[in-house]
TISEDO-338041 format. One line per 3 residues: number of its first residue (from 1); for each residue y, x, z of C-alpha. Coordinates in Angstrom, 1 decimal, m for minus. Example, Ala and Ser with C-alpha at 12.3 -4.5 7.8 and 13.67 -1.06 7.14 Angstrom:
! TISEDO-338041
1	m4.5,12.3,7.8 ~ m1.1,13.7,7.1
This chain:
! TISEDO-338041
1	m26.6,m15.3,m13.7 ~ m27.5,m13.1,m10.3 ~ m26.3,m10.0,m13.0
4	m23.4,m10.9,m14.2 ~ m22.1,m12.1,m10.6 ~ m23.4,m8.2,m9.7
7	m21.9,m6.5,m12.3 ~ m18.4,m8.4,m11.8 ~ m18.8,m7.6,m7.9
10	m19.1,m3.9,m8.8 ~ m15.8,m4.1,m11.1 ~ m13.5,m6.2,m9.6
13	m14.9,m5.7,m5.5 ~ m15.3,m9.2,m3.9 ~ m14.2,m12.1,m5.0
16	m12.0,m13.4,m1.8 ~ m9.9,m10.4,m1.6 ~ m6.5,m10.5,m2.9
19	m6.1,m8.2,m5.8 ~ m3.4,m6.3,m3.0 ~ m6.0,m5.8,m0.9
22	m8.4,m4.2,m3.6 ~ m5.6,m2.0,m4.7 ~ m5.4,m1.1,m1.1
25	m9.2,m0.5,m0.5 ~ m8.9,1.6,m3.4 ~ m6.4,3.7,m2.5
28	m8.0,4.5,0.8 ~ m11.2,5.5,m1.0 ~ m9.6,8.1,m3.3
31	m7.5,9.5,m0.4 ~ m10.6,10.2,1.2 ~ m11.4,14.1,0.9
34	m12.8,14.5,m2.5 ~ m13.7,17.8,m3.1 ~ m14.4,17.6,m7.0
37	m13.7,19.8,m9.7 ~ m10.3,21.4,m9.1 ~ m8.2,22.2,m11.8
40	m6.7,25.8,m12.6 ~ m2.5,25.1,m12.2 ~ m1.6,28.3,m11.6
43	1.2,29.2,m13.4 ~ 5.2,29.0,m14.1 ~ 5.9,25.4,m15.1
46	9.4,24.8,m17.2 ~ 10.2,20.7,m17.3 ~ 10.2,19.2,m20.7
49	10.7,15.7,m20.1 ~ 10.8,13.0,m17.7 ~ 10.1,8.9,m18.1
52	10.1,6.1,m15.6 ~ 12.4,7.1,m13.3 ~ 14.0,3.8,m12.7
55	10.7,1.7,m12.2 ~ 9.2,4.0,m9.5 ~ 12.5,3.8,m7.7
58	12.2,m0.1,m8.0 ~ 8.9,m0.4,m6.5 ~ 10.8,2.0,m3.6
61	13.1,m0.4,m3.1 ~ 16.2,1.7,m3.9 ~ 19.2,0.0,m4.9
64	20.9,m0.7,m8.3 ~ 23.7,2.4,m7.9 ~ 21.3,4.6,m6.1
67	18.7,4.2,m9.0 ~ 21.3,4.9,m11.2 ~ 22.8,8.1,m9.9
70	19.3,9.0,m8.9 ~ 18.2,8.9,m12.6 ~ 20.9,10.9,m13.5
73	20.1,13.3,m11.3 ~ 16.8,13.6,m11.9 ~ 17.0,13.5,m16.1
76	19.6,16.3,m15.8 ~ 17.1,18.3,m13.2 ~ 15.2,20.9,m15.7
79	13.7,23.4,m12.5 ~ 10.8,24.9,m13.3 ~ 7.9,25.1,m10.8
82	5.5,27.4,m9.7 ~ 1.9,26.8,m8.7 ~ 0.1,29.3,m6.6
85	m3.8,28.6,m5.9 ~ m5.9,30.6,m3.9 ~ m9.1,31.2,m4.5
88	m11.4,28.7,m3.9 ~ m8.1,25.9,m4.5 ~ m7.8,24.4,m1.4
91	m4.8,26.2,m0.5 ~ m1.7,25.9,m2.8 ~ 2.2,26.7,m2.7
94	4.2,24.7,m4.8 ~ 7.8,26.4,m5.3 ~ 10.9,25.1,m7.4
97	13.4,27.2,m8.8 ~ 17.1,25.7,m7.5 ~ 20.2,28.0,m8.4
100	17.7,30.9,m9.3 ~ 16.2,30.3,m6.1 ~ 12.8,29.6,m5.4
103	11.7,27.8,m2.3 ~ 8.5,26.0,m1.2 ~ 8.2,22.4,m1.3
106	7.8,20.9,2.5 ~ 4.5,20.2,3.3 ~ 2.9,21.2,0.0
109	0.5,23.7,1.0 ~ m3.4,22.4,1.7 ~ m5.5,20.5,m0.7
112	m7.9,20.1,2.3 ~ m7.5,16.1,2.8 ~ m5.8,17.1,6.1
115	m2.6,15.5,7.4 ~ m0.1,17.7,8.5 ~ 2.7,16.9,10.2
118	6.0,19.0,9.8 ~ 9.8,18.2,11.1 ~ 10.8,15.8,9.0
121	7.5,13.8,8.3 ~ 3.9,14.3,6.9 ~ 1.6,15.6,4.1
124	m1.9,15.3,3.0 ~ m3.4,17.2,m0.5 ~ m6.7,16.7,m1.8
127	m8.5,17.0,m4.9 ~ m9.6,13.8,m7.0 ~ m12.3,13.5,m9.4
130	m10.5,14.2,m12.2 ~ m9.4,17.7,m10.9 ~ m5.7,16.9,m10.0
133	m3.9,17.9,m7.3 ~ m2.9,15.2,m5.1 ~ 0.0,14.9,m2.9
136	0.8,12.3,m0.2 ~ 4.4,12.8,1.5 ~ 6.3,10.8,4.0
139	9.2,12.0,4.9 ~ 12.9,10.6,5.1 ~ 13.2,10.6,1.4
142	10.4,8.2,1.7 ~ 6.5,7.8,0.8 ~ 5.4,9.0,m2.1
145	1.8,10.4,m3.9 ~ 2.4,12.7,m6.0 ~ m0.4,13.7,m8.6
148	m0.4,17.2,m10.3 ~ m3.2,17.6,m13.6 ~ m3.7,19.5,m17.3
151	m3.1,17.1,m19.8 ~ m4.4,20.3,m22.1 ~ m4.5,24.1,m21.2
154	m0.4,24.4,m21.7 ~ 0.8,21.3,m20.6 ~ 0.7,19.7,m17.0
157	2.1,16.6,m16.0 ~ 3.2,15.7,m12.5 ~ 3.4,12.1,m11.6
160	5.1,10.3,m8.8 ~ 4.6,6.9,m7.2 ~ 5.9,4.9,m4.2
163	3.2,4.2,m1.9 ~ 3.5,0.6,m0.7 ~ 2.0,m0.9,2.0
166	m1.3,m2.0,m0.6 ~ m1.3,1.9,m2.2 ~ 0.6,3.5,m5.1
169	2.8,1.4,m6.7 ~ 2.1,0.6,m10.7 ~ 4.9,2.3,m11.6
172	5.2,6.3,m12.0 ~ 7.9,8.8,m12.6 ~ 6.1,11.0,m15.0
175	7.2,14.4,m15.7 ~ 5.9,16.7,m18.2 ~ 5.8,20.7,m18.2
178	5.1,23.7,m20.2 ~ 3.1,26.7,m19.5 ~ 5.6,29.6,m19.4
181	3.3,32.5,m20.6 ~ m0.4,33.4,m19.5 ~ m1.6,31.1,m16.1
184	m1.1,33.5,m13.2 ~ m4.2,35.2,m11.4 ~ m5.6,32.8,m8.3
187	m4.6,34.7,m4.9 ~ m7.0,36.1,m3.0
């Protein structure tokens, strides 16, 4: 019936595009500035865990022995993060704590759904409907969405994807964090 043609229409988009090209069509419409509920991340962020390194590297395209020493790498990594928000959300600093260091990440700095180019590539943040703090980098490390979000008020979970040609790839490095103490205050 004309209803259940609809309904299916509405679900699945239309019926002679690939299922690439939906995954493509939407990716565009969630990169599009969404200016939802923003959730609070503020906070020191010490890594508990990490899965799926090896099948976001595949959909990259890395190599065997570079996924390898790669997952190595990254398992062994434990550097906690820091999340600064103003005000408002829009504006964020991400910073990672190297040899008791803490520098910025490149190009991590507006949630605005701009794109901002810097010497080594891009970056565009934005919000999504669900609240969490998405980032799109292309740089010479490659392209890659990262998505920042509570799973509850102590926990946050960051997860990384290639971004193909056709949008995020299925597969996502997922790594898990714990609140270290009380969320810091939003900057002014």
């Amino acid at each position: 019936s004309w209803a259940r043609a609809s309904s299916w229409a509405l679900e699945r988009g239309p019926p002679h595009l690939s299922e690439r090209k939906r995954r493509a069509s939407a990716f565009r419409s969630v990169q599009r500035e969404q200016m939802g509920r923003r959730q609070d991340l503020n906070g020191l962020w010490n890594l508990e865990s990490t899965e799926g390194i090896d099948g976001m590297l595949i959909d990259a395209g890395v190599g065997w022995l570079k996924r390898k020493a790669a997952a190595q790498v990254l398992a062994a990594s434990k550097n906690p993060r820091r999340i600064l928000q103003k005000s408002g959300g829009d504006e964020c600093r991400i910073e990672v704590c190297r040899k008791g260091e803490w520098t910025m990440e490149p190009g991590d700095l507006f949630a605005d759904g701009q794109k901002r180019d810097y010497k080594d590539g891009w970056s565009k943040g934005w919000w999504d409907d669900d609240g969490w703090l998405c980032i799109e980098i292309n740089n010479q490390m490659g392209h890659s969405l990262s998505r920042y979000g509570l799973t509850d008020a102590n926990t946050m979970e960051m997860r990384v994807s290639a971004v193909l040609d056709a949008g995020p790839s299925g597969n996502a490095m997922v790594r898990k964090y714990s609140r270290d103490g009380e969320p810091l205050a939003a900057v002014p």
